[in-house]
N, C-alpha and C positions, 0 to 999 in steps of 0.2 A: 504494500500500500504506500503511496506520496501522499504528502501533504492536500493535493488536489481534489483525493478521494475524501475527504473526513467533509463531514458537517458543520456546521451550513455550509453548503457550498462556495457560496460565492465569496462569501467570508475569508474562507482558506484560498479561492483562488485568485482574491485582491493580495494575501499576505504572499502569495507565492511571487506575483509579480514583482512585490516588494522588495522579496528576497533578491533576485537577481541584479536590482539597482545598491553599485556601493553608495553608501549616506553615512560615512562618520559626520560627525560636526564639523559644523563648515562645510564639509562638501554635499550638501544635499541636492544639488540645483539640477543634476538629470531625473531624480524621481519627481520632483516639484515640477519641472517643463513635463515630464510624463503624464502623470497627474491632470496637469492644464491642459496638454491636449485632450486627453482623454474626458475631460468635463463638457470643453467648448464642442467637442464632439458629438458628445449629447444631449447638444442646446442645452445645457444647462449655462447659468451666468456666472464668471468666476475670474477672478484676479489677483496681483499679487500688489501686497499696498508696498510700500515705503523702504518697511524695512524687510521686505525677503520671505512675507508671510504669505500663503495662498488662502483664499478663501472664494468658498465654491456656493453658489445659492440656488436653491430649489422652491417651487412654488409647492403652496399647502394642497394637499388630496381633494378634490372635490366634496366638500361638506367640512371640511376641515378650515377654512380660510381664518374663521373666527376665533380660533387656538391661540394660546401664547405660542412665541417665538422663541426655536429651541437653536442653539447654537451646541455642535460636534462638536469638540477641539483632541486634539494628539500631535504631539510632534513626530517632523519627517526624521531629523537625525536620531545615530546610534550610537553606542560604545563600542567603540574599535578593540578585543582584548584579543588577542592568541595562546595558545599552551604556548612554550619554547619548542623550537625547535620545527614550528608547524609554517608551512610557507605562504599560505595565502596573505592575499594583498587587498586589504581593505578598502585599494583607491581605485582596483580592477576587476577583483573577482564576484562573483555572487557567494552568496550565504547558502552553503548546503543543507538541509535538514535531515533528517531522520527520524522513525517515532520509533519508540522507544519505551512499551509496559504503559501505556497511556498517555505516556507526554511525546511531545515535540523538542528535540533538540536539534543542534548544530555542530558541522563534525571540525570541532577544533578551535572553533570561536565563539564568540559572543553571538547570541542567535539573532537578535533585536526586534524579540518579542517587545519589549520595552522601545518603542511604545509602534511598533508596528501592525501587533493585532488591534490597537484602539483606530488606527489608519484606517484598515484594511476596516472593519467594520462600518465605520464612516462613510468608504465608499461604496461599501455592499449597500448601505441604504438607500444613496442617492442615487443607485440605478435598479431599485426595489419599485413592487407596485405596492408596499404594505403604509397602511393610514399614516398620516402627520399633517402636524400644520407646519406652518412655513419655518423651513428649516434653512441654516447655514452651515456650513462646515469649515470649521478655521482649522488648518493646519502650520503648526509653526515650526520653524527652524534654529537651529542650536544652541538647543533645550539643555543637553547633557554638559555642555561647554561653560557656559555662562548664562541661558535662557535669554539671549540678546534677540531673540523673536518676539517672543511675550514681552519685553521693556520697550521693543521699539514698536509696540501696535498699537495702528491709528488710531486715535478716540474717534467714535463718529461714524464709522463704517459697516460695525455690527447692525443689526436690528434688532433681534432677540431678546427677550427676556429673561430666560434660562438658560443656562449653561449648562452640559455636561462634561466634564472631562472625563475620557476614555484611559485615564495614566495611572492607576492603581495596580497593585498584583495581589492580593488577597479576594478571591470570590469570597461572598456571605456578606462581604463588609463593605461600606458606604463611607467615603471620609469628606470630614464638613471643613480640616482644615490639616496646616502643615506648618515643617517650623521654617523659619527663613533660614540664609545662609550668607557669608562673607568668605572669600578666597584671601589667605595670608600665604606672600613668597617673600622669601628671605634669600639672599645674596650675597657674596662679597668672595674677594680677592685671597687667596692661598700664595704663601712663598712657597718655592721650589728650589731642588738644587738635584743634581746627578745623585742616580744611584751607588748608595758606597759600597764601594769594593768587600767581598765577603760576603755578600747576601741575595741572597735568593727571591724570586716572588713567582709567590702560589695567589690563584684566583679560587674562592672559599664563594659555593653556588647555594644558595638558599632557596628549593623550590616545592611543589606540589599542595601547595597550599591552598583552599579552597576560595578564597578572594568573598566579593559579592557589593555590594552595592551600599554604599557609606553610609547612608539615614536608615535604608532599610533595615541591615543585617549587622549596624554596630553594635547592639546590644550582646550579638550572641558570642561574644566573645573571643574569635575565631584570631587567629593569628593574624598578627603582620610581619609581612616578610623583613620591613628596614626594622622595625625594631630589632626582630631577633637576631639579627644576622650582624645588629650592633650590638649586641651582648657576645656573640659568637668573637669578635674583635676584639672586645674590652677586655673578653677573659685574656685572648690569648694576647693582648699589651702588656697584661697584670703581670701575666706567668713567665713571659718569655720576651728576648730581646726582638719586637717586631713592632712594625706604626705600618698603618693606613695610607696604601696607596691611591687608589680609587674607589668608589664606593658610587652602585645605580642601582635603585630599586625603585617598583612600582612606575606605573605608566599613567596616572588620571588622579585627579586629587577628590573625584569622587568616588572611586574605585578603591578597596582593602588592598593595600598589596601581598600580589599571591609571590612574587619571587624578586631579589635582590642577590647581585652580583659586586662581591669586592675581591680587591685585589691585596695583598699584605706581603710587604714585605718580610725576611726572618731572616737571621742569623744562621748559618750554615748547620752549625753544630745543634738549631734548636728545631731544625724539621722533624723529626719522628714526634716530639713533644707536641708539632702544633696539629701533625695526622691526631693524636690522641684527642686532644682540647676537641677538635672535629668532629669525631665521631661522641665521645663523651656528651658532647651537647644538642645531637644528633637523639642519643636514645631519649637525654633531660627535654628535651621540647616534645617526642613523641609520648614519654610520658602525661608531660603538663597538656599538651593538646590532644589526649587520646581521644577529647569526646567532638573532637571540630573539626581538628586539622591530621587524619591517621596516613595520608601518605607522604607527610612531609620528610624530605629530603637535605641531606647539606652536601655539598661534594667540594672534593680538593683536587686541585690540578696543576700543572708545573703551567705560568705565564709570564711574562716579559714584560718591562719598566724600565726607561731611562732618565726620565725624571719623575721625582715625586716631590711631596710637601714638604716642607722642614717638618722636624719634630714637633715645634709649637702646635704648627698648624694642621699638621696631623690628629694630632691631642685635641684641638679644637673643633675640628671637622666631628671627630666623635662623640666627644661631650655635648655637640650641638642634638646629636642622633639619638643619645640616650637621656637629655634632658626636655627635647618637645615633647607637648601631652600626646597624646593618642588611646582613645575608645570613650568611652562613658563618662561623660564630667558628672553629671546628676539627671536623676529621674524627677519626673514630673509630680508636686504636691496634689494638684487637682485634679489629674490626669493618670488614676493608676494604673501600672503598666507600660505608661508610654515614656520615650525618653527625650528628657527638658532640654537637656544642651550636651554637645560631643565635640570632638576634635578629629579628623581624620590627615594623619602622616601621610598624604596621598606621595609623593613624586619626591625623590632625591639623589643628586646629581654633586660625586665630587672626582672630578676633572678636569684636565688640562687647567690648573690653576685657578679654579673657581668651586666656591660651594652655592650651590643651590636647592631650595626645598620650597613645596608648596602644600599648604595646607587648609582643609577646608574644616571651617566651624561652623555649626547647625546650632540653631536653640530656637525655642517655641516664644521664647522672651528675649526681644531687644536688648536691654539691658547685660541679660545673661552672654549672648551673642559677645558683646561689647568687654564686658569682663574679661573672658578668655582669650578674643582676639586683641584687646591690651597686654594680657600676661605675656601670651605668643612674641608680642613686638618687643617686647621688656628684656624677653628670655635673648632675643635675634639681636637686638642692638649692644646687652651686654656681650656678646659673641663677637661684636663690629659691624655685624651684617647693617644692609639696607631693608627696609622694611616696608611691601608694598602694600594697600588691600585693593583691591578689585571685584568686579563681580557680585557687589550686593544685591542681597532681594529683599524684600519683605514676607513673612507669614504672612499666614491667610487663618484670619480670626473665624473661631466657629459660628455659625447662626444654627442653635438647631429649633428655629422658629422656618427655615425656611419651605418657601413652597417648593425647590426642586428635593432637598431631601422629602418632604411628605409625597410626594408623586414618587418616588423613587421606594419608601417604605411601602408606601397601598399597595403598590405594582407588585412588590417583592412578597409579599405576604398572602395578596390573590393568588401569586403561583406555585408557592413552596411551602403557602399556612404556616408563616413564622415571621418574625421579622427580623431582616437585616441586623449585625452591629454597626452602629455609629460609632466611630474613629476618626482620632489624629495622626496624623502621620508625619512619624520626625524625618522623614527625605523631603525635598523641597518638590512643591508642586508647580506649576504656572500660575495655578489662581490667585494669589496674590498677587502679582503684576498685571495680571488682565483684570483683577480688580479694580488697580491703579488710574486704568485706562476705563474701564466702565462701572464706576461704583456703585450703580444702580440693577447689575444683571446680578441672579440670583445663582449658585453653583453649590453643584456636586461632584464629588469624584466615586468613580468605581471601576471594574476590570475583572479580567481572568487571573487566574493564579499561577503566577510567573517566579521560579525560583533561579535562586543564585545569578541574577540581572546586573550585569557590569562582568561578568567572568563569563569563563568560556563553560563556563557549567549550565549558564541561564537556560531555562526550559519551558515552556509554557502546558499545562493541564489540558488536555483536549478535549474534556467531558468540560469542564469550566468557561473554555470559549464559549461552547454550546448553549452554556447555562446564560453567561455575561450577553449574546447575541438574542436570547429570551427576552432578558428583563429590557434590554436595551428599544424591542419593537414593542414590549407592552407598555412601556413607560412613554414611546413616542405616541402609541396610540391613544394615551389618558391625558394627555398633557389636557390641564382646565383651560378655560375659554379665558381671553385676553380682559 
């Protein structure tokens, strides 16, 4: 069976299309002209505003005119992630899939269910014959990057009254808001000098680790590959005559890092000591992570260096690694269960005489946001670094007085005689900036059950599409009158 065959149809065979268009962030603009043609195609009206966003309009069903106005939204871009060692090319290939015991996966990368099935749904409807009133479909672009689609949309353009966002991964559950986020990178200048005579350098591999999606899956406590693989160093600086030649881990600063590569210089006579420290701390993190992280890997290899850091700045590079925060700052007072504010170690880079690192903070409270990414700048400047932030958003404050949650609970509860959970969700969503821009439209979020989203593990539930593609046509069919 492919993906073509599963239900709904059309569903799976808009996501298939999907598949075959590369769309990291930033590069979405072949599916986006796809897309447009294929709308203007089907008289339907559609355009791209300002800043890079598509938006597609459909007239209401016959008997429908009088409905609110419902606006689709999902973004086009994806998280670009691969195992090591895997070749494809996220700027030319397509997205393989395979199913796999009920789910949908992808062989070796990131699948981009997130947020492709919310796409793929979107346009299943607007070349559906089934009831609505007058619909739009916004689709935005590079969502995963900085969400610069959603900041840069026009006020004035929507019509709609209600919003759906189609960007959630948990079926059952309804989310009414999310926490914001702020991007912190840090920088600055490393001395160097030739490598000294008598010493060796080994590259020490940190990998198998299962990664996943920074707001989502911080909680569950799952490895990071730069932390560990900075403790992996520190031991062996403590134990043995060796410093820090290069050091790269993790690929996305909203992404867990599943693997980090450093390179360490050592003293001739103190290699068999530092094979030991390797494997030693090899079984100590299979332990500490037997319940998250059980194929994680470290490996030792003979590689080559002719300049590296001075000592200072060697010392410095790592004390930088093992004093950033990373995972769970605090959980939510009013909110139990969900988590208030985190820190994620996404991206870090020391080479060719530079350190650099990026990192993203979540919090459901401003404030809190702002604490952490002060500490952050505090910790970077006492190090010398420059300190940048970028990429802010705002949360999106719960309403659960609204009318698109109650269309969304009646709908859920006619078909499954239960109702939905209502949730926050500490990953950042769009609806807070599209708020920004229309503070009068009403939103919800929801989706199919999509795991491990940011790694190459992401999977999407095929019985859950089926179900999210359900409530998605009864909720369009109930929408109350304007």
């Amino acid at each position: 069976m492919v993906i073509t065959d599963l239900a709904p149809l059309p569903l799976w065979r808009h996501f298939d299309t999907i598949c075959r268009f590369p769309r990291p962030s930033r590069h979405e603009s072949a599916l986006r002209e796809h897309i447009l043609s294929w709308a203007l195609g089907r008289g339907l009206a559609a355009q791209l505003d300002s800043g890079g966003n598509l938006i597609i309009r459909k007239p209401a069903s016959p008997g429908m005119e009088d409905r609110q106005g419902v606006v689709l939204q999902g973004h086009l871009d994806m998280v670009a992630q691969k195992n090591a060692g895997h070749t494809h090319d996220f700027m030319t290939d397509p997205i393989r899939t395979r199913i796999e015991n009920g789910w949908v996966h992808a062989e070796g990368t990131t699948l981009g269910a997130d947020n492709g099935i919310g796409v793929a749904a979107a346009l299943a409807m607007l070349e559906s014959n089934l009831p609505h009133g007058p619909l739009e479909v916004l689709l935005t672009i590079d969502e995963e990057s900085g969400m610069t689609g959603a900041r840069s949309l026009e006020a004035g353009l929507l019509q709609g009254q209600l919003l759906l966002n189609l960007d959630t991964e948990e079926w059952g559950e309804v989310y009414v808001g999310c926490a914001g986020g702020v991007d912190v990178s840090l920088g600055r200048k490393l001395s160097t000098e030739p490598l000294a005579a008598g010493f060796d350098v080994f590259e020490i591999g940190l990998t198998g680790l299962v990664g996943g999606h920074s707001g989502v899956d911080i909680h569950l406590e799952r490895g990071n590959a730069i932390r560990l693989l900075a403790r992996v160093m520190n031991a062996a600086s403590r134990e043995i005559e060796a410093k820090l030649v290069s050091f790269n881990g993790g690929t996305l600063r909203n992404a867990l890092a599943r693997e980090a590569f450093a390179k360490i210089s050592v003293a001739a006579c103190d290699v068999p000591r530092l094979a030991e420290i390797v494997d030693g701390y090899q079984a100590l993190f299979r332990d500490e992570l037997a319940g998250t992280d059980p194929n994680l890997t470290i490996s030792l290899k003979p590689a080559t260096a002719d300049i590296v850091p001075i000592a200072a700045h060697a010392r410095l590079a790592l004390d930088l690694l093992l004093a950033l925060p990373h995972g769970v700052r605090c959980w939510s007072k009013s909110l139990p269960g969900v988590v208030e504010t985190s820190n994620n170690l996404g991206v870090v880079s020391v080479d060719n005489g530079r350190f650099e690192a990026v990192l993203m903070v979540r919090s459901l409270k401003n404030i809190r946001m702002r604490e952490l990414a002060d500490a952050i700048t505090a910790v970077g400047r006492l190090a010398g670094c420059v300190v940048e932030e970028e990429g802010e958003y705002p949360g999106w404050t719960p309403d659960l007085n609204s009318t698109a949650l109650a269309l969304l609970q009646s709908t859920y509860e006619q078909r499954y005689g239960k109702q939905p959970a209502v949730q926050v969700i500490h990953a950042g969503l769009e609806c807070g900036l599209l708020g920004a821009a229309y503070p009068n439209m009403d939103m919800v979020s929801f989706g199919p059950t999509i795991r491990g989203a940011h790694s190459p593990d992401e999977r999407v539930e095929i019985a859950s599409v089926a179900s999210f593609w359900e409530l998605l046509v009864d909720a369009l069919a109930a929408v109350p009158k304007a």
